[in-house]
N, C-alpha and C positions, 0 to 999 in steps of 0.2 A: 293866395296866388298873386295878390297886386305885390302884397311885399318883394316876394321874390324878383319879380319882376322890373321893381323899384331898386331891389340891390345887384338885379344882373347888366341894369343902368347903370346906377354906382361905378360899378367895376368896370364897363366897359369907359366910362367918363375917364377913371382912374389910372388905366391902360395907357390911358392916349396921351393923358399926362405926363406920366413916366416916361414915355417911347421919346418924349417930345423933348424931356428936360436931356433923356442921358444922348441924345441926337446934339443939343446945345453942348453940354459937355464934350464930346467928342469933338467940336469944334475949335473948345478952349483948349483941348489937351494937343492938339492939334499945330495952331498956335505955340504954344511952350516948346514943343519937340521941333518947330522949327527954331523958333529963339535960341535955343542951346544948340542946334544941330551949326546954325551962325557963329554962335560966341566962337563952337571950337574950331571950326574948320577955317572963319580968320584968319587966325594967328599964323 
């Protein structure tokens, strides 16, 4: 029962990691789509 209990840790640990990186990411992508939305609408 502690294992379980130890890997329903884990994953919630793991969760928050994920949630947090693709949260960063959507920043950078973010970012980009403005850069390019600039380059063209410049010209």
């Amino acid at each position: 029962m502690e294992l379980f209990l130890i890997l329903k840790i884990i994953l919630i640990i793991g969760a928050v990691i994920a949630v947090y990186a693709i949260a960063r990411n959507l920043d950078i992508i973010k970012i980009i789509l403005n850069y390019w939305k600039d380059l063209i609408f410049r010209k």
